[in-house]
C-alpha positions in Angstrom: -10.4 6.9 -3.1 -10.6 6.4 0.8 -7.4 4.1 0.3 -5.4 6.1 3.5 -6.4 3.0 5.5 -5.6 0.1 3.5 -1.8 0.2 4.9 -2.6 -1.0 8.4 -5.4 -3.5 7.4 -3.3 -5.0 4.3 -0.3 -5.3 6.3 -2.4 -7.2 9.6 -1.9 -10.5 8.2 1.7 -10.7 9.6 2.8 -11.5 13.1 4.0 -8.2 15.1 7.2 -7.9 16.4 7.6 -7.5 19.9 7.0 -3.6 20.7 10.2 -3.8 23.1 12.5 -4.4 20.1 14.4 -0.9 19.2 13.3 0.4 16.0 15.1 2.9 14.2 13.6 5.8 12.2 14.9 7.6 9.1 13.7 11.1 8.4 12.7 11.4 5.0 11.7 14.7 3.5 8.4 14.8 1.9 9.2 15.2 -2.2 5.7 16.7 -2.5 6.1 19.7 -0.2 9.7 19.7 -1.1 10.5 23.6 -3.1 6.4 24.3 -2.6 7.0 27.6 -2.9 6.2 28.2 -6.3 3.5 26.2 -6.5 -0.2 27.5 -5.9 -2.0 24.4 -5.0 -4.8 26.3 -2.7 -6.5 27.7 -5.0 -8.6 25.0 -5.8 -10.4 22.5 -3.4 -9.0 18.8 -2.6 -11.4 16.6 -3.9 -10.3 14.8 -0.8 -11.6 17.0 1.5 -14.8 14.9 0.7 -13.9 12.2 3.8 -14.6 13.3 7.0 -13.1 11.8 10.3 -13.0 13.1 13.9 -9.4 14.8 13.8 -7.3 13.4 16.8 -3.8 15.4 17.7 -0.7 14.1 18.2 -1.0 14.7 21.7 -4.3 13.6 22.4 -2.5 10.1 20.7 0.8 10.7 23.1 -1.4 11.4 26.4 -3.7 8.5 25.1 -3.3 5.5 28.2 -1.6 2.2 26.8 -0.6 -0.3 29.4 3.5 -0.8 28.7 4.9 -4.2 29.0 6.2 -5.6 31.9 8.0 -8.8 33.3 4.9 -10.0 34.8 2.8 -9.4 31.9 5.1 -10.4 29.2 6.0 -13.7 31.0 2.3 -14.1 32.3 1.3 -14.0 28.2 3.9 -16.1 27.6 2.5 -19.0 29.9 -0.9 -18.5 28.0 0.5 -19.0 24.6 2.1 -22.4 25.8 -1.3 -23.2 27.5 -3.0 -22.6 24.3 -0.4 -24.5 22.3 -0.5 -27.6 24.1 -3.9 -27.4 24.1 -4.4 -27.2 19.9 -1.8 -29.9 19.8 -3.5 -32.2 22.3 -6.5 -31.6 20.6 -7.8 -35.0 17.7 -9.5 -33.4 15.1 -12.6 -33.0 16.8 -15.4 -30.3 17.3 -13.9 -28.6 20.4 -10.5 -27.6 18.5 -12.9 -26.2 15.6 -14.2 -24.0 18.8 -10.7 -22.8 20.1 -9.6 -22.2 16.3 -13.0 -20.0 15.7 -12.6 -18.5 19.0 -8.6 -17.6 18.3 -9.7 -16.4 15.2 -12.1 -14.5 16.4 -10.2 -12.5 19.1 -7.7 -11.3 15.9 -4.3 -13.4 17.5 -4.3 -16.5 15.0 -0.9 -15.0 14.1 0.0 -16.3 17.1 -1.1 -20.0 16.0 -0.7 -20.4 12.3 1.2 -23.8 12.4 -1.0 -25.4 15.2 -4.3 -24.4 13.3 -3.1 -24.7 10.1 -1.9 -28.7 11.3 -5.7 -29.3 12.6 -7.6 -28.0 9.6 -5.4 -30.0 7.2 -6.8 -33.1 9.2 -9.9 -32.0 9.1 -9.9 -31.4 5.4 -8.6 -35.2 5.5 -11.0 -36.4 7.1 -14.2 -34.4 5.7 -15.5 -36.8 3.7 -15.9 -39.0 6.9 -17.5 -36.6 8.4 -20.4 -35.7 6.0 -20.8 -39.0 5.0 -21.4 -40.3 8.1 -23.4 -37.2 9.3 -26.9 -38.7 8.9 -28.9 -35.9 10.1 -26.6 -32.8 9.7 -29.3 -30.8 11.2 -28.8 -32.2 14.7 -25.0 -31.0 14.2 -25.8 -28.0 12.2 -23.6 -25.4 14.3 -20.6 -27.8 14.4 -21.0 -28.7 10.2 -21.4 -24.8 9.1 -18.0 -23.6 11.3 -16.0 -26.9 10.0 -17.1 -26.2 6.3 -16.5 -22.0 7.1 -13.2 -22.3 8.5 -11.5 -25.1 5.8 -12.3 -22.2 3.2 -11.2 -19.6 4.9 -7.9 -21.6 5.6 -7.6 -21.9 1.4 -9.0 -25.5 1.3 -12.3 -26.7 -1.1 -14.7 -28.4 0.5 -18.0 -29.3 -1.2 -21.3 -27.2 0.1 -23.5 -30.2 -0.8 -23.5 -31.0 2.9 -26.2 -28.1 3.1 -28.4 -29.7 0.5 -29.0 -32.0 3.2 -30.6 -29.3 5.5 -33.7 -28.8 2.8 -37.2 -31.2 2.8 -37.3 -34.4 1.0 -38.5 -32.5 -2.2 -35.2 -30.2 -2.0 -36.9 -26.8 -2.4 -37.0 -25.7 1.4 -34.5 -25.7 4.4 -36.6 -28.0 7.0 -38.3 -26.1 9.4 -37.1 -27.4 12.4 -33.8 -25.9 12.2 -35.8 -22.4 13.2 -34.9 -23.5 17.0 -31.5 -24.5 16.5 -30.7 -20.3 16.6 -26.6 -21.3 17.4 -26.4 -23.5 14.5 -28.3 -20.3 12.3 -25.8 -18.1 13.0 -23.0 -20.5 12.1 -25.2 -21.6 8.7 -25.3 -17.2 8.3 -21.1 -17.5 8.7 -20.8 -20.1 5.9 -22.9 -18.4 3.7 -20.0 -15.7 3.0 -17.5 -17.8 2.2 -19.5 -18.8 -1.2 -18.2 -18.6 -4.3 -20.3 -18.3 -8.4 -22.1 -21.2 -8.3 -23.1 -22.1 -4.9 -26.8 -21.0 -4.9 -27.6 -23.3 -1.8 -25.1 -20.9 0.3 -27.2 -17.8 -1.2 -30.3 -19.5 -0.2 -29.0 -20.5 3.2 -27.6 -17.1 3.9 -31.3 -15.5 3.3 -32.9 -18.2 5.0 -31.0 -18.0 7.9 -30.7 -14.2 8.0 -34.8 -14.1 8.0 -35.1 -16.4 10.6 -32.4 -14.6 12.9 -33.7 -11.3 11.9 -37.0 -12.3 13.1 -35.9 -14.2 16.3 -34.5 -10.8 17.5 -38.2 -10.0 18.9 -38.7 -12.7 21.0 -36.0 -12.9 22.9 -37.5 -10.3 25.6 -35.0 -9.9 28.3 -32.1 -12.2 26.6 -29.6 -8.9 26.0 -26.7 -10.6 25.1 -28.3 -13.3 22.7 -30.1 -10.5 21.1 -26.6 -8.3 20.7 -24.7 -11.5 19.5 -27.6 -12.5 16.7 -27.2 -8.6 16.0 -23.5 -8.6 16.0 -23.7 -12.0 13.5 -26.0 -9.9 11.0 -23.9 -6.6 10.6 -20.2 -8.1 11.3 -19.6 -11.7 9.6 -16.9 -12.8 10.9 -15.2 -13.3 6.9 -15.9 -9.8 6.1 -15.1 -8.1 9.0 -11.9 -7.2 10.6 -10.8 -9.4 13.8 -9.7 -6.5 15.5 -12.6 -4.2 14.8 -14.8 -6.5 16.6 -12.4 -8.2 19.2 -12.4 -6.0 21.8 -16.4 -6.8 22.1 -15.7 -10.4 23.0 -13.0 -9.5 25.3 -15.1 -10.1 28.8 -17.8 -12.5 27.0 -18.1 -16.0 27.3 -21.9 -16.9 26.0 -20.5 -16.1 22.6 -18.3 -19.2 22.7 -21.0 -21.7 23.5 -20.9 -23.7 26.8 -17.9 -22.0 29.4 -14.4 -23.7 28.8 -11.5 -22.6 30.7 -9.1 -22.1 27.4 -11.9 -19.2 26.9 -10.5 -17.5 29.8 -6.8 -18.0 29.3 -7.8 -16.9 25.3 -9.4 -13.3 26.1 -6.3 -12.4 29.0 -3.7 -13.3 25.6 -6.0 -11.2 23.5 -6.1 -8.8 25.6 -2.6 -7.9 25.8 -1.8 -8.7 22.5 -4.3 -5.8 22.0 -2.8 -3.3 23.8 0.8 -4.1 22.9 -0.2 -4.2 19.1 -1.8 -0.6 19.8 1.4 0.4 21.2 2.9 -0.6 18.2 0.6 1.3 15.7 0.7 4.1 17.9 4.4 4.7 17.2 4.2 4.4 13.6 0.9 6.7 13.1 3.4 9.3 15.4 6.2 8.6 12.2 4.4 8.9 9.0 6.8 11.1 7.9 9.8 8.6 8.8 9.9 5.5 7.2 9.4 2.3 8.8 8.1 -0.5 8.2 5.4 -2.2 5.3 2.5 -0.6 6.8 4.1 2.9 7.2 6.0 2.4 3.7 3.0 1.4 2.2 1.3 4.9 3.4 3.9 7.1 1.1 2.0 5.8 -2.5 -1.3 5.6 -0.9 -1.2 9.4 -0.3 0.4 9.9 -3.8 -2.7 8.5 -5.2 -4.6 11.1 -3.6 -2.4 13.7 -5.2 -2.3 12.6 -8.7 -6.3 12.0 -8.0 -6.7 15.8 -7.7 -4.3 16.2 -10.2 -6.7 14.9 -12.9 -9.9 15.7 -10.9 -9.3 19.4 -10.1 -5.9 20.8 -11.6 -5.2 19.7 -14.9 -7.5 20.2 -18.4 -7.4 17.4 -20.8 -4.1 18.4 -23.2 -1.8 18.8 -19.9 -3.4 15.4 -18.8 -2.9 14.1 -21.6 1.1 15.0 -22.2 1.4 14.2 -18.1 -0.1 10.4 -19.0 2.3 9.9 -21.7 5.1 10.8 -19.5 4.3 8.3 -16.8 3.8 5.6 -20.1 7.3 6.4 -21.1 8.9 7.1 -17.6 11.4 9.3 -19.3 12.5 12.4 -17.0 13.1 14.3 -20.6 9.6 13.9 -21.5 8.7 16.1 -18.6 10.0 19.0 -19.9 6.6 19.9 -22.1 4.5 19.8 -18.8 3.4 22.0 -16.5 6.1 23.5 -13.2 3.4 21.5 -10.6 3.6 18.5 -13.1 7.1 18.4 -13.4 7.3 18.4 -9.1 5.3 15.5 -9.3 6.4 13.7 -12.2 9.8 13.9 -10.5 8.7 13.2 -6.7 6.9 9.9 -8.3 10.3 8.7 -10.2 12.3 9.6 -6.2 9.4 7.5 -4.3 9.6 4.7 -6.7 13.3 4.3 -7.0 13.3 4.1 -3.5 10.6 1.6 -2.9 12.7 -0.7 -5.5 16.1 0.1 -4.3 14.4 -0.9 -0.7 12.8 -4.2 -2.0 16.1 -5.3 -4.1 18.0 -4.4 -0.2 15.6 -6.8 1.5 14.5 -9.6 -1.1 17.0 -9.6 -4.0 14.4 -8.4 -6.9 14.1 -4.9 -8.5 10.5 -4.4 -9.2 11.1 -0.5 -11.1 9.5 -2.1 -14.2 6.5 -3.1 -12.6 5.7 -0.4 -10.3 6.5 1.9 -13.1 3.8 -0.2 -15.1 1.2 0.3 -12.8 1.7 3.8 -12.4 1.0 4.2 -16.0 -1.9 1.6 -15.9 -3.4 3.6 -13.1 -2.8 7.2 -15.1 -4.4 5.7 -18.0 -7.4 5.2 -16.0 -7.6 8.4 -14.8 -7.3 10.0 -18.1 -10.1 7.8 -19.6 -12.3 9.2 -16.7 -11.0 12.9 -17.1 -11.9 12.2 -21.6 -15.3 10.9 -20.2 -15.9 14.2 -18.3 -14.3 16.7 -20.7 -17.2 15.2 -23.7 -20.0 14.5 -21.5 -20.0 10.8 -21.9 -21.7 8.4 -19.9 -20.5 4.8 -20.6 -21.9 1.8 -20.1 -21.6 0.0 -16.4 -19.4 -2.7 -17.5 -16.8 -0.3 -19.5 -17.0 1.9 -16.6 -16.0 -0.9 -13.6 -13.2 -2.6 -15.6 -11.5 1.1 -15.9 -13.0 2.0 -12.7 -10.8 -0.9 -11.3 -8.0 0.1 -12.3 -8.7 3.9 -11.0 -10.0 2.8 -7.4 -6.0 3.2 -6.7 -6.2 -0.8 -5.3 -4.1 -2.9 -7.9 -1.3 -0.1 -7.7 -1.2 -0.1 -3.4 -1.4 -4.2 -3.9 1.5 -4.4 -6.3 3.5 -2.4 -4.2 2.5 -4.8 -1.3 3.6 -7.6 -3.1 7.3 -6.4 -3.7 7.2 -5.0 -0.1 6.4 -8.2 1.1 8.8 -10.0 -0.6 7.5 -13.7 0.1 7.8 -16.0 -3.1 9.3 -13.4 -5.7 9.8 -15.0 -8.7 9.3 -14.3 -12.6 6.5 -16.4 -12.9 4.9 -14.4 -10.3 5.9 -11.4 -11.0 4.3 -11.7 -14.4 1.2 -13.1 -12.8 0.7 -9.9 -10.2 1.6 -7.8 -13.8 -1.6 -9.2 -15.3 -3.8 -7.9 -12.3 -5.0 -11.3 -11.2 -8.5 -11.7 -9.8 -7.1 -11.5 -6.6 -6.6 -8.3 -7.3 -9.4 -7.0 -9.4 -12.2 -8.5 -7.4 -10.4 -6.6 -4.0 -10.3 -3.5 -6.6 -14.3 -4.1 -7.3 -15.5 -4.1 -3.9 -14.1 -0.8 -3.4 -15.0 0.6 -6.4 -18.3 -0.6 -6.1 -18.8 0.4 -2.3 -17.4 3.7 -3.1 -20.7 4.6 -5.9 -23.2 3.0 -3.6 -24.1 6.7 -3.3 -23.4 6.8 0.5 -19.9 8.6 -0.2 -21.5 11.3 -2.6 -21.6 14.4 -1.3 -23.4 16.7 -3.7 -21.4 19.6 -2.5 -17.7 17.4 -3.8 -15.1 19.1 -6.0 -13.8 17.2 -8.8 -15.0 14.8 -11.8 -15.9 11.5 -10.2 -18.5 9.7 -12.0 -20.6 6.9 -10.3 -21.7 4.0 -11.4 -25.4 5.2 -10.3 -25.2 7.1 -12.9 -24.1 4.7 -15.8 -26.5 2.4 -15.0 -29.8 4.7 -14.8 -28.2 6.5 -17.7 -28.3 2.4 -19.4 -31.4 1.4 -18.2 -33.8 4.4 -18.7 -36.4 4.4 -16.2 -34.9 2.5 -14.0 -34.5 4.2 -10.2 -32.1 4.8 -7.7 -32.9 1.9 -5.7 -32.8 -0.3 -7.9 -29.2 1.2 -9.6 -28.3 0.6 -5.6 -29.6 -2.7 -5.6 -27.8 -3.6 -8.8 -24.3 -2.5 -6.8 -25.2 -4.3 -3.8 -25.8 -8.3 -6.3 -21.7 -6.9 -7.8 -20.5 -6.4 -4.5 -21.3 -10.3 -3.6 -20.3 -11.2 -6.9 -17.2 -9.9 -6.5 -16.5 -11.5 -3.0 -17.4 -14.4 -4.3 -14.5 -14.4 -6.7 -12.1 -13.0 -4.0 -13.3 -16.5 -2.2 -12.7 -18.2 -5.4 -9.1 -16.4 -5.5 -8.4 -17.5 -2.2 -8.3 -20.9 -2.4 -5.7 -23.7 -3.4 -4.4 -23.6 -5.3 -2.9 -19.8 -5.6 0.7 -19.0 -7.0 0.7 -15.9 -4.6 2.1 -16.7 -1.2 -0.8 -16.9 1.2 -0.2 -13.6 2.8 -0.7 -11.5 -0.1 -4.1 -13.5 -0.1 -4.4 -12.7 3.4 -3.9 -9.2 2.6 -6.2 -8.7 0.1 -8.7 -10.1 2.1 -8.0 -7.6 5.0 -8.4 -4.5 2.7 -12.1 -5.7 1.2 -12.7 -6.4 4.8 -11.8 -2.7 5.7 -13.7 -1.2 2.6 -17.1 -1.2 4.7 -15.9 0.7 7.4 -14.4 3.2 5.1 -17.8 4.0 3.1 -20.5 3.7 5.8 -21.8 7.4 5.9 -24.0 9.1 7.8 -26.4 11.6 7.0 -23.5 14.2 8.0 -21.0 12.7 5.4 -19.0 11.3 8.7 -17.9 7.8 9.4 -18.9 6.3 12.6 -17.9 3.1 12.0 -14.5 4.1 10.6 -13.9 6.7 13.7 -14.6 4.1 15.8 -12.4 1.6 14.6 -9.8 3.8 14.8 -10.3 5.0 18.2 -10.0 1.3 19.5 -6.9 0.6 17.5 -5.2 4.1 18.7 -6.7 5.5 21.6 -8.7 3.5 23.8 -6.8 0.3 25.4 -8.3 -3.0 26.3 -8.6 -3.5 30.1 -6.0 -5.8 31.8 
């Protein structure tokens, strides 16, 4: 479970406070380490030991160059944000604010934004109908229709893909040919493809039509660099599934990406820019006080991590009767019941009861609720889990695929970090939706999926691993006899886009969860590819480099 990212990215959604404000840190001494001495935890292998990242010290992170805030800067950002505001409220609901919103959105600072853009798509959404119905020949405006349609449902609002029925011959089988030139207008059509939900098979069909026509376009281009590194950037980043600010930095100094130069371009990549770098200030301060805590990202790091302990608890320490009696203590939550269990069990038995106390005792400080019962619930939920896999390993059974992603949900460690977001957030607490988040909404389970799911594409199995993890691989050759590798792969790789499709589903209005839970969900299925995209060295490229932008290396001034 490569979950040790999933604080920063879940927590993104919000808008950062200003990284002049004094924070204060509280030392808090880690319950796991606390009275280690008579515990021998070395003498078997951490099954999570299996990830491997480019270690960075703390001074490397210290000596690491971030431009500080000044006067000029702070006020010269300032005067950009009140360019840009005027600007989206000046704006009718035309095409050209669809362009600022995408390029905003883009650069990862629509925090800064959210009333102005959420004021123009809600007139857009008004007025869609008008436009598609009067929209004759929707190919001509193909660029402009695709990021209208893409960024109403990202903001949460329906809109009909029927207007891309209108892109295929007069028989309806095939997109026309013609739109093979129009390659701006592909790479939007490519965008809106992602944002599909069960059902939509003209947005499947558009996304490989337009994906084979980009793909192929690629080699005629010649000398044309940037178009070739934009349609490339398009085909391995969507802008829904990726994160803003693993990409933003690339579009820092480009302006072909954004169409036809406009000077709100300009005054857009200087705000991103030092948003950037102030942001990175930010996280660099917290990363340098995981052991203090702070706030939701760094709070949300303590259960993250204690997943990984009670992970290697049932992958690599326990057998099956101490698992078993450990399991029923978490069910009943009763410090009494501890006392048949193991000395290491009993440590984390009770370090689980301190770290969840205090996450409730801080959300009831902050937001009036006391959410024990419900992270204690999850707890047990995920502990079941575990100890269904750990019975599946100790008698050799293989289940089926389906019997082994619902539990396999649940294990992925997901619902449990995204409860605890929900209380730590504290937006729209009540008991209707508290009992809602109880149930594991799809909201949930389909973010849970993608991991799961990304996790047994094979690329994180090292053969050399400690542990029991099973693999979904496995259940389904084991299922289907005969069937290969590839195709067990291929299989993953239709769930994966089944399952976003639901999170799109999920997403949109309406949802009793406040929309930046949503948000947050979104942001951790968004992180999942970087955290599973192995090399043939069992490193992550993709994920080192994300991190190196958000910690280490600064965006120019």
């Amino acid at each position: 479970m490569a979950l040790s990212c999933c604080a920063s990215s879940a927590a993104s959604f919000k808008q950062y406070p200003s990284v002049s404000q004094n924070r204060s840190y509280q030392k808090i001494e880690n319950p796991i380490l606390r009275n280690n001495n008579n515990i021998d935890l070395v003498t078997k292998p951490s099954t999570s030991q299996k990830w491997s990242v480019a270690q960075y010290d703390h001074n490397s992170l210290l000596s690491s160059s971030t431009p500080l805030e000044s006067h000029h800067l702070s006020k010269h950002s300032y005067n950009n944000k009140i360019a840009i505001s005027k600007l989206l409220a000046g704006e009718d609901p035309s095409d050209q604010a669809l362009k600022v919103i995408d390029a905003i959105q883009r650069l990862g600072i629509d925090y800064l934004f959210q009333e102005e853009i959420e004021k123009i798509l809600r007139n857009q959404f008004m007025l869609f109908d008008h436009y598609t119905g009067n929209t004759h020949n929707i190919e001509d405006h193909l660029h402009d229709a695709a990021l209208r349609f893409r960024l109403l449902r990202q903001q949460g609002y329906f809109v009909s893909a029927g207007i891309f029925n209108k892109l295929k011959d007069k028989k309806g089988n095939n997109f026309k040919t013609e739109l093979s030139k129009d390659m701006n207008g592909l790479m939007e059509l490519y965008e809106a493809s992602h944002v599909s939900i069960e059902g939509e098979d003209v947005l499947d069909e558009a996304n490989i039509f337009s994906s084979q026509l980009l793909t192929a376009s690629m080699t005629c281009l010649g000398d044309d660099h940037r178009r070739a590194r934009a349609i490339a950037n398009t085909l391995e980043y969507p802008c829904h599934k990726t994160l803003a600010k693993f990409t933003a930095k690339n579009l820092f100094g480009a302006t072909s990406h954004f169409g036809s130069a406009n000077g709100w371009i300009n005054v857009l990549q200087e705000l991103a820019k030092y948003e950037f770098n102030q942001v990175q200030s930010l996280h660099k301060r917290e990363i340098l006080q995981i052991s203090h805590l702070s706030q939701h990202r760094v709070e949300l790091t303590k259960p993250i991590a204690f997943i990984y302990v009670i992970d290697d608890l049932f992958d690599v320490y326990g057998n099956l009767d101490e698992l078993t009696l450990f399991t029923e203590a978490i069910n009943r939550w009763d410090i009494t019941a501890v006392e048949k269990l193991p000395h290491y069990m009993k440590i984390c038995f009770k370090a689980l009861d301190n770290l969840t106390n205090e996450i409730s005792h801080k959300v009831y400080q902050e937001h009036g609720w006391n959410p024990s019962h419900s992270l204690r619930k999850t707890w047990a939920t995920l502990c079941d889990a575990f100890l269904v896999e750990a019975k599946w390993f100790a008698s050799g059974q293989v289940p089926k695929t389906e019997e082994y992603l619902r539990n396999g949900v649940v294990s992925s460690g997901v619902p449990m970090v995204l409860v605890h977001l929900f209380f730590l957030l504290g937006q729209s607490i009540t008991q209707d939706t508290v009992n809602f988040v109880d149930k594991m909404p799809g909201i949930i389970t389909s973010t849970a999926a993608i991991l799961r799911l990304w996790d047994d594409l094979g690329s994180a199995k090292d053969e050399n691993q400690e542990g029991h993890d099973g693999s979904y691989v496995e259940c389904y050759m084991k299922e289907r006899q005969g069937s290969s590798i590839e195709e067990a792969r291929q299989n993953i790789t239709e769930r994966i886009s089944d399952a976003w499709k639901c999170l799109n589903k999920e997403c949109l209005s309406p949802n009793p969860l406040p929309a930046t839970f949503l948000k947050a969900c979104l942001n951790v299925a968004r992180l999942v590819p970087l955290m599973y995209s192995y090399d043939d060295n069992q490193r992550l490229p993709s994920l080192e480099q994300y991190m190196k932008s958000m910690f280490y290396e600064s965006g120019p001034m």
